[in-house]
KEPADO-620910 format. One record per residue (C-alpha): residue in three letters; chain; z, y, x. Coordinates in Angstrom, 3 decimals, padded with zeros to 6 digits. Each point is the difference from the previous one (the first is absolute). Last residue first. Layout:
BEGIN
R residu chaine        Z        Y        X
R    Ala      A        Z        Y        X
...
//
This chain:
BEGIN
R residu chaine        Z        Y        X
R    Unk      A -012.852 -244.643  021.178
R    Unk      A -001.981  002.909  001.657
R    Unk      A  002.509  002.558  001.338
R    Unk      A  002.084 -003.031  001.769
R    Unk      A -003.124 -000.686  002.258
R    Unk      A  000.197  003.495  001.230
R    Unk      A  003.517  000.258  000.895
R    Unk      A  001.672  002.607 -000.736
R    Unk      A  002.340 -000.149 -003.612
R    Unk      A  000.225 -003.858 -000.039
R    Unk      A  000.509 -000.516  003.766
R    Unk      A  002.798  002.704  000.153
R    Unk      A  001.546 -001.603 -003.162
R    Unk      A -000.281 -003.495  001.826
R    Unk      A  001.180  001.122  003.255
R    Unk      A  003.810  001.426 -001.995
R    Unk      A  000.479 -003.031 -001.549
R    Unk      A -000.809 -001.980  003.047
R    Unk      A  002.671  002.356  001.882
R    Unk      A  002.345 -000.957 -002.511
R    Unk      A -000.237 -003.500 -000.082
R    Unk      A  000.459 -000.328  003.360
R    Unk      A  003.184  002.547 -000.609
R    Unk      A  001.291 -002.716 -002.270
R    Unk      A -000.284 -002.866  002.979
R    Unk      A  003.456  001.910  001.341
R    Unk      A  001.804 -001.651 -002.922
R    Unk      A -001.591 -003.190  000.907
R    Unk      A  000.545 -000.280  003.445
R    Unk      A  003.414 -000.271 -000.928
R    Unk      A  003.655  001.426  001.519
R    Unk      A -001.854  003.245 -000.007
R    Unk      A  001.938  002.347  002.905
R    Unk      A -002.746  002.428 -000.482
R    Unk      A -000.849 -000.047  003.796
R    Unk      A  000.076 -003.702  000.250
R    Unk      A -002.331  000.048 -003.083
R    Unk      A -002.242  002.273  001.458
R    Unk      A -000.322 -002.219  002.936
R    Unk      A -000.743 -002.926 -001.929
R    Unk      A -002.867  002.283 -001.744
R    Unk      A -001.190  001.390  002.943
R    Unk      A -001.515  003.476 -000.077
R    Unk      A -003.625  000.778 -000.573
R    Unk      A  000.374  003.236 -000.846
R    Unk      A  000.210 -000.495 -003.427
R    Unk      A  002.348 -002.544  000.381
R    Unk      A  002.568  003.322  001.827
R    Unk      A -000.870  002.028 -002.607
R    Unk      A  000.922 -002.479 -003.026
R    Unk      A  003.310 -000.685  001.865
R    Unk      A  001.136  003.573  000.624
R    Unk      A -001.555  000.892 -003.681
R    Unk      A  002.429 -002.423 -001.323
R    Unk      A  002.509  001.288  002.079
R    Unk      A -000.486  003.674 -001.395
R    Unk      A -000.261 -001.940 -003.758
R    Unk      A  003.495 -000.631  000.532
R    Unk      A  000.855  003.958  000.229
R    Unk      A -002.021  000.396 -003.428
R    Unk      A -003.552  000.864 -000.453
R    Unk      A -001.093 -001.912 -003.363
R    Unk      A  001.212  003.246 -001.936
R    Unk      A -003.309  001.063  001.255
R    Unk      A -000.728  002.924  002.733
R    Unk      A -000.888  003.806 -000.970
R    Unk      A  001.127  000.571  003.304
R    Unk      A  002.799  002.746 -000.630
R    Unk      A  001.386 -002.580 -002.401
R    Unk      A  000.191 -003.105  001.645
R    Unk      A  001.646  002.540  002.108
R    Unk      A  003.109  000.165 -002.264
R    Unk      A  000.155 -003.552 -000.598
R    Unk      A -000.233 -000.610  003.253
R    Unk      A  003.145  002.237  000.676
R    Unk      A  001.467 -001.846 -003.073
R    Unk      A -000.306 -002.957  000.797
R    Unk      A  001.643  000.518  003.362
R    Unk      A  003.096  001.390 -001.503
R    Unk      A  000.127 -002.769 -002.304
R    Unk      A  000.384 -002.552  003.206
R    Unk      A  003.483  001.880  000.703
R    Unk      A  000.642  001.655  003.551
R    Unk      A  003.114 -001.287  001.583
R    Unk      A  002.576  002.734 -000.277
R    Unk      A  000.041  003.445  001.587
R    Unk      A -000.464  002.420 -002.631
R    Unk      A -003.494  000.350 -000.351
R    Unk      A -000.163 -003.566  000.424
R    Unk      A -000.604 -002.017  003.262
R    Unk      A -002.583 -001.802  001.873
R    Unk      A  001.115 -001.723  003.127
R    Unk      A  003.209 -002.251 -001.188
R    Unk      A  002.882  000.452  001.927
R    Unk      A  000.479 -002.228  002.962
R    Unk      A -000.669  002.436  002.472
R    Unk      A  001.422  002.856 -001.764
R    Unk      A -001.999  002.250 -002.258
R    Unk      A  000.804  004.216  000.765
R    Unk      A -001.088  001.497 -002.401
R    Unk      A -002.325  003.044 -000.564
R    Unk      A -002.918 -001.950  000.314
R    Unk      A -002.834  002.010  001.673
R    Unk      A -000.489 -001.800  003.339
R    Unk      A  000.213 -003.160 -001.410
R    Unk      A -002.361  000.238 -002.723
R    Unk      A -002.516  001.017  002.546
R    Unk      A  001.265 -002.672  001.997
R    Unk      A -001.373 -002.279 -002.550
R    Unk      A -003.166  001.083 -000.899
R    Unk      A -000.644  000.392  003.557
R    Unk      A  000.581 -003.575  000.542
R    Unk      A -001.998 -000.853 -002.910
R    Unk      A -002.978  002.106  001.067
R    Unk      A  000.398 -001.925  003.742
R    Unk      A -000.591 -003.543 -001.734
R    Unk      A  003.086 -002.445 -000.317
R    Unk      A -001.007 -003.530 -000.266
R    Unk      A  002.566 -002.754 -002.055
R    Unk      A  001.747 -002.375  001.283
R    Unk      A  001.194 -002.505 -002.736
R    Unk      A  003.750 -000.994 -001.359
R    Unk      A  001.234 -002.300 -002.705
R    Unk      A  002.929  000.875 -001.958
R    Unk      A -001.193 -001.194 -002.871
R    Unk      A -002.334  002.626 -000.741
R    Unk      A -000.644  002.059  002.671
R    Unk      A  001.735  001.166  003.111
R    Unk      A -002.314  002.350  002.433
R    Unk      A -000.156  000.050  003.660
R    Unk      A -002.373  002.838  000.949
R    Unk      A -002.572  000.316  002.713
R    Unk      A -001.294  002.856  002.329
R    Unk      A  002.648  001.679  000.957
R    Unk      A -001.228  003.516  001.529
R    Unk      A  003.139  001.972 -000.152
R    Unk      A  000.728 -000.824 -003.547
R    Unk      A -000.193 -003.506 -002.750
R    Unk      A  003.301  001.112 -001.187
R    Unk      A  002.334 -003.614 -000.170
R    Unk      A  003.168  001.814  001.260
R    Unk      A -000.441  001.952 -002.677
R    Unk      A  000.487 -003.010 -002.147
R    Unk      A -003.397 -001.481 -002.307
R    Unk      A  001.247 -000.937 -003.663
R    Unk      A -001.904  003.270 -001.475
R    Unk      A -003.570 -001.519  001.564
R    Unk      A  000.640 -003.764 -000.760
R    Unk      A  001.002  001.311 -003.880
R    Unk      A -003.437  001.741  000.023
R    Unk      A -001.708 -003.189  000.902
R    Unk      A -001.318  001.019  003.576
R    Unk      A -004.220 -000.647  000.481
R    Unk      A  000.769  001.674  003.418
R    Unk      A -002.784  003.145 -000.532
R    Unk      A  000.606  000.310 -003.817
R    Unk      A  003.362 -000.879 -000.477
R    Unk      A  001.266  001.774  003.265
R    Unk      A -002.040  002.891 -000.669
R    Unk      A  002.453  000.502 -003.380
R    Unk      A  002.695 -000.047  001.649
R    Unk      A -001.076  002.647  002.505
R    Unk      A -001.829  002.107 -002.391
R    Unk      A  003.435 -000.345 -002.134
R    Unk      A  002.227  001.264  002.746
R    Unk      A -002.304  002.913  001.281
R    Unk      A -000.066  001.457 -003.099
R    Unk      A  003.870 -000.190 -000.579
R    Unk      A  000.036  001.360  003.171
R    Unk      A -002.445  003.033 -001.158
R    Unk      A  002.593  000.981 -003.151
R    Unk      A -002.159 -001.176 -003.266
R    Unk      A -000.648  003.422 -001.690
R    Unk      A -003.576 -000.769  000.108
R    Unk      A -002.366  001.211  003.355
R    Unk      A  000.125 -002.754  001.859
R    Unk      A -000.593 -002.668 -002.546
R    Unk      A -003.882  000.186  000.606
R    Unk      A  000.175  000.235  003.347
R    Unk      A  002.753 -002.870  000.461
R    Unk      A -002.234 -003.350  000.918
R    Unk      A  000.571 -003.412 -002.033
R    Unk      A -002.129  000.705 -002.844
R    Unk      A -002.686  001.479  001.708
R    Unk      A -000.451 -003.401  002.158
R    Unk      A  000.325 -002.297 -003.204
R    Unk      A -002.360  002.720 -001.239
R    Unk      A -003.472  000.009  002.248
R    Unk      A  001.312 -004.117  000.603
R    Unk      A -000.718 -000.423 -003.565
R    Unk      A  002.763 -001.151 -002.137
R    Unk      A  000.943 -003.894 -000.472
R    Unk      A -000.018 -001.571 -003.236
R    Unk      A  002.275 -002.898 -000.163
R    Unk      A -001.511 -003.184 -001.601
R    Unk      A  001.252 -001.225 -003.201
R    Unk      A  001.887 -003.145  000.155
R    Unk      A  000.932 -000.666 -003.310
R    Unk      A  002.855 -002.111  000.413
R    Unk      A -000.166 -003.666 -002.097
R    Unk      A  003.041 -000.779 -001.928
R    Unk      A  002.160 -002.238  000.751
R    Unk      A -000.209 -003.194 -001.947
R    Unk      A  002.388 -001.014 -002.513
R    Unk      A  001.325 -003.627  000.540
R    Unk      A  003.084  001.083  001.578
R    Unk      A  001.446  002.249 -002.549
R    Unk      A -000.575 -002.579 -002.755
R    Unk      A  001.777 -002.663  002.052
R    Unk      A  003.702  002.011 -001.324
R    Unk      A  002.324 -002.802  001.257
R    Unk      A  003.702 -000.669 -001.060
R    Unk      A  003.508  002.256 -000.631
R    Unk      A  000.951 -001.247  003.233
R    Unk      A  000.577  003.653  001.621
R    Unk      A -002.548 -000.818  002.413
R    Unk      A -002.282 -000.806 -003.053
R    Unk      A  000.912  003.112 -001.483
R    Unk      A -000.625  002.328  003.364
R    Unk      A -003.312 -001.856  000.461
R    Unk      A -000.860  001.430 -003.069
R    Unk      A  000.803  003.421  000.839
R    Unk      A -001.962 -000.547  003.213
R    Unk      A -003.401 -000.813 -001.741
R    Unk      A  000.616  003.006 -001.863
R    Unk      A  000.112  002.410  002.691
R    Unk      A -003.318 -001.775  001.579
R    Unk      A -001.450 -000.143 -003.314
R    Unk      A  000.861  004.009 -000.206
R    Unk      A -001.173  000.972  003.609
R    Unk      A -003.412 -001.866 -000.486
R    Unk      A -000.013  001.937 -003.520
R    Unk      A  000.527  003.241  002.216
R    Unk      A -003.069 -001.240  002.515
R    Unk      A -002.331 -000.834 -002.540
R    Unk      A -000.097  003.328 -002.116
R    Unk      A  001.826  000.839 -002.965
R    Unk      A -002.478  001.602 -002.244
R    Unk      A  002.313 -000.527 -003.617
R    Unk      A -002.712 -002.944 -000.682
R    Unk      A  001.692 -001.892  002.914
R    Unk      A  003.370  000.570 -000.457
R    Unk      A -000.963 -002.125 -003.253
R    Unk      A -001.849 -002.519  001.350
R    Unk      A  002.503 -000.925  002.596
R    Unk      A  002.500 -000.242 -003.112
R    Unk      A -002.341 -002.507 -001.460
R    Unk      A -001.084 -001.921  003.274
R    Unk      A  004.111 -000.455  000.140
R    Unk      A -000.155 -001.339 -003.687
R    Unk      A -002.947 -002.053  000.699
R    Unk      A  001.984 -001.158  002.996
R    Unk      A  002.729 -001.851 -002.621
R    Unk      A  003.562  001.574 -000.031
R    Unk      A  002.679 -002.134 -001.027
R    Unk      A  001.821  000.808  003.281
R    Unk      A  000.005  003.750 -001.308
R    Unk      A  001.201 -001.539 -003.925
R    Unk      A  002.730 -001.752  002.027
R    Unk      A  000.979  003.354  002.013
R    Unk      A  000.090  002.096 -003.633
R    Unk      A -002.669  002.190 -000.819
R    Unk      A  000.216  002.462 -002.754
R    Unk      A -001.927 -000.987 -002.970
R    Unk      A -003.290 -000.147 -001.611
R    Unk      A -001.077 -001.776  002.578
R    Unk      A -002.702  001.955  001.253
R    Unk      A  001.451  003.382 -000.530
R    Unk      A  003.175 -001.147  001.221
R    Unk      A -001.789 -001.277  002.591
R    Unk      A -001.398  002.905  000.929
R    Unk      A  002.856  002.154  000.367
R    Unk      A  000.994 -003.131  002.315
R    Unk      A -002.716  000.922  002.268
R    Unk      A  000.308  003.640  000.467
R    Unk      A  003.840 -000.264  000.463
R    Unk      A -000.999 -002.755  002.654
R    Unk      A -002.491  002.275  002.188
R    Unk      A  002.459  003.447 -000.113
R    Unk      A  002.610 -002.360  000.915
R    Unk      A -002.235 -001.356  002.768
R    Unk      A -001.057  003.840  000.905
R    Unk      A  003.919  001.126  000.206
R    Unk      A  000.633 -002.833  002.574
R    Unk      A -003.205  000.952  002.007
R    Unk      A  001.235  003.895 -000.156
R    Unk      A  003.775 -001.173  000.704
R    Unk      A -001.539 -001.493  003.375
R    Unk      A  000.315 -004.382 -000.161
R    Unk      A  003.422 -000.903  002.061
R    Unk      A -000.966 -003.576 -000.829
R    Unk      A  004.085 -000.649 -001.287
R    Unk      A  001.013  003.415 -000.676
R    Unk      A -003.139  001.631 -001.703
R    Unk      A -001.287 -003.497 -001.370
R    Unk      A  002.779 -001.157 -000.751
R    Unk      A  000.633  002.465 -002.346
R    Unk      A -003.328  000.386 -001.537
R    Unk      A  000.825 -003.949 -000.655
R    Unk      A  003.401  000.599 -001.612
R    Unk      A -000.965  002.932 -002.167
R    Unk      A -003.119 -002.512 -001.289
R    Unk      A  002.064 -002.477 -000.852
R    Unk      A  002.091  001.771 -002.278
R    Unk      A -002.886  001.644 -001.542
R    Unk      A -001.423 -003.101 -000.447
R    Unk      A  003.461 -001.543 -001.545
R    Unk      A  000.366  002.788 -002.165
R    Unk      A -003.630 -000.319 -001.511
R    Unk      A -002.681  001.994  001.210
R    Unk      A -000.651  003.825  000.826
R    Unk      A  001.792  001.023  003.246
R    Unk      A  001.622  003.600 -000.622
R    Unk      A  003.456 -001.180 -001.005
R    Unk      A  000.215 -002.252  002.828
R    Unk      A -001.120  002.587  002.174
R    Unk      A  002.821  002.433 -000.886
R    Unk      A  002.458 -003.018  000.639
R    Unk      A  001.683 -001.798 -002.959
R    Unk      A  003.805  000.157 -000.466
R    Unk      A  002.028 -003.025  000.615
R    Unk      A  001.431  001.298  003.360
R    Unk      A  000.927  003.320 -001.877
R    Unk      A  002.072 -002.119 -002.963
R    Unk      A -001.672 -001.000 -003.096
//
């Protein structure tokens, strides 16, 4: 067998018969040069196929070739969906997996080797939709000032930096990704008032600055030992470089601590609480969509179901009438 012949790395490591594994290098190769698909989103289809055809050869008694795949009857996918399922995978990773194997098949019908309807006729499945569970505004407020982080062996820009990030989630309703994508040019100083953010797909909102942001910021501004360019992005690293999400999570992880708060209280529950606040106070729901930069009404309808949540307990534990049923 001459070099050309030999089987790739991935080849070897995909379960199945030859021609499956065969197929399978050429689709996870298409889709990294052909769709241009991240190598993490490649490496999690392979990840969802090996998984699958392991299966199979369970199921089947055999490894799977491609005709014994087109074979397939939706019991059998129901079967393998079943399975995942009793290990504890959750909705959203077996949404992921039917998605990843969904496209495999459409690979071998593309490649004229026929049609796999089983993968079609399976059902997504349904996504819990828990509701988020905002923090008190007592702590979202704690969390996002620097007294209690002042006196650590954090150095006081570093502080300054992650108050100011983190006041931007709670006081703009920023997704953290919105807050570490924003330039310098973009620093909401000097008295600006509003913020243009970019969101998911691309689309863009105004958003209002308050004064305690704005000091927040030039706070952080002040201190930072480097100089950021125009163009540079606003909240850096300790060395210089665009500041990584983790970092954040683990400042709030840190005073999660120091408050005695739940595991609940996470940088995304800060724009929960931003949201659930804002209702509480009587604030628009369209207009606390617009602010979120919710594409539906219905996402931003959670936080009505929220703040009932949250009347109802009050009513049961206080009210009078409630202490007699």
């Amino acid at each position: 067998m001459s070099s050309n012949d030999s089987p790739s790395p991935l080849d070897l490591a995909m379960p199945g018969a030859p021609d499956t594994r065969r197929e399978a290098v050429q689709w996870l190769t298409s889709l990294a040069k052909e769709r241009r698909l991240s190598p993490n989103t490649v490496e999690a289809y392979g990840r969802d196929l090996r998984q699958f055809l392991s299966f199979l050869t369970g199921h089947l008694g055999e490894p799977a070739g491609v005709s014994a795949i087109l074979a397939l009857k939706p019991l059998d996918i129901r079967a393998f969906l079943a399975a995942r399922r009793m290990e504890a995978v959750q909705s959203r990773s077996l949404m992921r997996q039917l998605a990843s194997l969904r496209s495999f098949a459409r690979h071998l019908e593309r490649e004229g080797h026929g049609t796999a309807s089983a993968f079609a006729a399976i059902r997504t499945p349904r996504m819990d939709k828990n509701l988020p569970r905002p923090l008190s505004a007592a702590s979202a407020v704690a969390v996002t000032e620097t007294d209690l982080r002042a006196g650590g062996d954090r150095k006081p820009w570093i502080v300054a930096r992650d108050a100011a990030v983190l006041s931007l989630l709670y006081g703009a309703g920023l997704r953290i990704s919105e807050a570490l994508g924003l330039q310098r040019r973009d620093a909401p100083i000097h008295g600006t008032d509003s913020l243009t953010v970019t969101g998911k797909g691309g689309k863009m909102r105004s958003v209002p600055v308050m004064p305690a942001i704005q000091r927040a910021v030039e706070e952080y501004l002040r201190l930072c030992p480097y100089a950021v360019p125009p163009e540079g992005t606003l909240f850096v690293g300790a060395r210089g470089g665009p500041l990584s999400p983790r970092i954040i999570q683990l400042a709030v992880e840190e005073m999660r601590g120091m408050l005695g708060l739940p595991d609940s209280a996470t940088p995304h529950a800060l724009r929960h609480s931003f949201a659930t606040h804002l209702l509480a106070r009587g604030g628009d729901l369209r207009g606390i969509q617009e602010l979120l930069g919710h594409a539906s009404l219905s996402t931003t309808q959670l936080y009505t179901k929220i703040d009932a949540t949250r009347l109802m307990e009050a009513f049961d534990s206080a009210h009078p009438r409630a202490q007699k049923r």
